[in-house]
Each structure stands twice: as structure tokens, then as C-alpha cells.
C-alpha positions in Angstrom: 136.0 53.8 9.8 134.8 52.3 13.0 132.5 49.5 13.4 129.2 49.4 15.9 129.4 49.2 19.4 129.0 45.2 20.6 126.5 43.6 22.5 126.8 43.7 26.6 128.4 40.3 27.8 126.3 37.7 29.6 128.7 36.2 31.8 128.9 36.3 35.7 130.6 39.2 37.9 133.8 38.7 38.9 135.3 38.7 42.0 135.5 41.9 44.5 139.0 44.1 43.8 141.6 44.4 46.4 140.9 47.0 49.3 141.8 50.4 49.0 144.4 52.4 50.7 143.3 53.5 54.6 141.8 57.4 54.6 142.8 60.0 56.8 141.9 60.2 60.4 139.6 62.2 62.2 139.3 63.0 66.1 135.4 63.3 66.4 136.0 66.2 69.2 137.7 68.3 66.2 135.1 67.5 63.9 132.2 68.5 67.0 134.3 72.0 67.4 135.5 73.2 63.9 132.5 72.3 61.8 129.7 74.3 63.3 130.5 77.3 61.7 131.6 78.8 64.4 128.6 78.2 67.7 131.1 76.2 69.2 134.2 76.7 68.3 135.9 77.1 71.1 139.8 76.6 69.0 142.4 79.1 69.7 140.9 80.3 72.9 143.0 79.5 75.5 145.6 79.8 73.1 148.4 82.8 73.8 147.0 85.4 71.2 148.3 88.8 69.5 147.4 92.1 70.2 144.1 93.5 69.7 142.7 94.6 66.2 140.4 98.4 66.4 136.8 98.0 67.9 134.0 97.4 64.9 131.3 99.4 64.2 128.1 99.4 66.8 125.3 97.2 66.5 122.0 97.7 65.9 120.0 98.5 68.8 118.2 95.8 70.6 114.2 94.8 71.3 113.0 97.4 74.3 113.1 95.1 77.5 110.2 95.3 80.3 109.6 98.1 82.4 111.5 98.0 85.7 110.2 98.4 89.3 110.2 102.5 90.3 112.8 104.2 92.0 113.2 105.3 95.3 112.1 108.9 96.0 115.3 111.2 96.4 115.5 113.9 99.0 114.0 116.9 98.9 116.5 119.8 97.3 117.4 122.9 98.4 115.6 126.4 97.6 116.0 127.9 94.2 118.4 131.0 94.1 118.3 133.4 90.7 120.8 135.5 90.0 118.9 138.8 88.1 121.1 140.8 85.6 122.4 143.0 88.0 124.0 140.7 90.4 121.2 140.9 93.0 119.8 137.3 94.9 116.3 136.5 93.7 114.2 133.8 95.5 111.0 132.0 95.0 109.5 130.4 92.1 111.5 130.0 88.4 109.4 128.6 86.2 105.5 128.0 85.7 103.8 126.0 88.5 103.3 122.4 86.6 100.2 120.5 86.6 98.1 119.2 89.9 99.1 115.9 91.0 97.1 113.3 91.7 95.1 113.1 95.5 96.8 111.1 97.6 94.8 108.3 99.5 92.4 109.2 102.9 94.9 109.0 106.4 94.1 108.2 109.9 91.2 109.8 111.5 93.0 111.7 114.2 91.4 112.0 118.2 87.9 113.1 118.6 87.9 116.8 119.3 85.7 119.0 122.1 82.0 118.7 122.5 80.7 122.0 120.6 78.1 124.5 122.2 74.3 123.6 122.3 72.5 124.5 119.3 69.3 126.8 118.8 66.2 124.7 119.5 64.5 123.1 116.8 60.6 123.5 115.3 58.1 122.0 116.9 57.0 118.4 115.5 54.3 116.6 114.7 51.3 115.5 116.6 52.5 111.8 117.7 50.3 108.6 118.8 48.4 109.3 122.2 49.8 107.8 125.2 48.5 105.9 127.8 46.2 106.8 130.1 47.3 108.9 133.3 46.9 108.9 137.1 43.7 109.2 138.6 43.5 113.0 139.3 43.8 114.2 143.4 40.5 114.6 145.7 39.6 118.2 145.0 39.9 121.6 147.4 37.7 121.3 150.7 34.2 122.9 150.5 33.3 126.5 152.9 32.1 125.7 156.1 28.4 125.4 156.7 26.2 127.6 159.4 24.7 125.1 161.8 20.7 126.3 162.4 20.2 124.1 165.8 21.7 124.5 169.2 25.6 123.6 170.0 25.2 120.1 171.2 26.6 120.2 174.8 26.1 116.8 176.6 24.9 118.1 179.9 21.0 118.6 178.0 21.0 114.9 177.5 20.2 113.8 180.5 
């Protein structure tokens, strides 16, 4: 049989142990490279290296990027030939005409052209204000002649 555990002793601490053996070392530039699981880790890479393993699956597909600027326009293509069944050359439209496009903006007002003809004349307006007066009108036509009931006047009776 064993006996009860004794009480803790109440005397100082001694004195500190002897110092331990020295650890291993560690180059800090190693530790920077090798322990960031692998962001920059740049070990082994200019390294000779063996021969390449088989290409891994594809990846998911990426976010959409933004729209790009418009291309330019190409140029225009050459007319459409069909061939029919029999071997003959058809020409003109294929398919169904698409859509309208949208109107294109106003140009350049070109020269003026020729002056037309004169046109029919218009109704007759309104009465307007009254002007000013006129001119004072002309002396009017010269009166007949009148008889004469004396004698001709002859200056030899005057004496």
C-alpha cells in the first residue's frame, strides 16, 4: 500500500539549468520561398527539368470581359452565283431580303440648282391701309372758242 502524496516544498528556486544544444539553421530566403504554399515559390525553376507530363483537363471558363471597340468594315463581296439542279448559272437574290437598316444621318446640301418658271398669279388680296395723298391733278382741256359780237379791232379807227 502507498502512502498520500506530500505537501509542496517551500524553499527557493534553484538555479537556471545548462543551455541546450544549438537548433538547426535556417536561410530566411528559403523560408520566404518554400513556405507560401506555393505563390512564390520560385524552387526548381531554373533548374534543368524532365520531360513533360500530358496536358490536364480545361478550366472552367472565365468572367465575360468588356465589350471591344467595332471592327472595320470589310469590302464589299462579289455577286452571288447559284448553281440550279441542272447545272445551269442562276444570279440575283438567294435568300429573303433581311430587315431595313437604320437611316443614315442628313449629307451636304449640294449647289443651288436653276431658277424654275414663273408661277400662275395669285388671288387678289385684301383691301390695305390708304396711302398718302397724290399729286395735284393737271390744268384741264382748253375750252371752244368764243364768237366775238363787236368789230375786229384794227388800230387805224383809233385815231
Amino acid at each position: 500500500m502507498q502512502g498520500e502524496r506530500g505537501q509542496d516544498g517551500l524553499s527557493l528556486p534553484g538555479p537556471p539549468g545548462p543551455p541546450g544544444p544549438p537548433g538547426p539553421v535556417i536561410n530566411l530566403q528559403d523560408l520566404m520561398l518554400n513556405d507560401t504554399e506555393g505563390l512564390f515559390n520560385f524552387s526548381g525553376t531554373f533548374e534543368p527539368q524532365g520531360p513533360l507530363g500530358p496536358r490536364g483537363p480545361k478550366g472552367d471558363p472565365g468572367i465575360p470581359g468588356v465589350q471591344g471597340p467595332p471592327g472595320l468594315k470589310g469590302e464589299k463581296g462579289e455577286p452571288a452565283l447559284t448553281i440550279a439542279a441542272d447545272g445551269s448559272l442562276l444570279s440575283g437574290v438567294i435568300g429573303p431580303q433581311g430587315p431595313k437598316g437604320v437611316k443614315g444621318e442628313r449629307g451636304v446640301s449640294g449647289p443651288p440648282g436653276v431658277t424654275g418658271p414663273v408661277g400662275p398669279t395669285g388671288l387678289k388680296g385684301e383691301y390695305g391701309f390708304p396711302g398718302r395723298p397724290g399729286r395735284h391733278g393737271l390744268h384741264g382741256r382748253k375750252g371752244e372758242k368764243g364768237d366775238s359780237s363787236g368789230l375786229p379791232f384794227c388800230p387805224l379807227f383809233m385815231a
